[in-house]
C-alpha positions, 0 to 999 in steps of 0.5 A: 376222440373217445366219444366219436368212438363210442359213437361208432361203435354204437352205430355198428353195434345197432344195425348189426345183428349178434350172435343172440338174435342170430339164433333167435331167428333160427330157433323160431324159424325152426321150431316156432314163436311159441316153442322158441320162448325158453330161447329168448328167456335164457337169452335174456337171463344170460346178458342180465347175468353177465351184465351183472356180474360185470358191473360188480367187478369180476372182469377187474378181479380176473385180469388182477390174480394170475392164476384165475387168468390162467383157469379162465383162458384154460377153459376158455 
C-alpha cells in the first residue's frame, strides 16, 4: 500500500508544475534568461538548503518542543 502511494504521488509530483518553475517561468519571461539567472540560483540554493536542513533533523526536533512549534506556526 505504501509504495503504490509513493508511485502516485511521484507521478503527480513530475508532470505538474510547483510554485518554483511557475516563477521561473515568469521571471524570464518578464525580464529575460539572462537576467532571470539570480532566480534560479536562489531557487536552487533554496531547495539545497531546505533539503538539507531536513535531512539533519530540524522537522523531528520542531514537531518534539512545543514552544518552538508555537514560534514556528506564530510566524508562519
Amino acid at each position: 500500500m505504501e509504495v503504490s502511494a509513493f508511485f502516485v504521488f511521484a507521478l503527480i509530483a513530475s508532470v505538474t508544475p510547483g510554485q518554483s518553475n511557475v516563477l521561473l517561468t515568469t521571471v524570464d519571461a518578464q525580464a529575460g534568461i539572462l537576467r532571470g539567472m539570480p532566480a534560479l540560483i536562489g531557487t536552487a540554493m533554496g531547495t539545497g538548503l531546505i533539503l538539507f536542513v531536513a535531512g539533519f533533523g530540524l522537522g523531528a526536533t520542531i514537531l518534539e518542543h512545543q514552544m518552538i512549534r508555537l514560534c514556528c506556526a506564530l510566524w508562519v
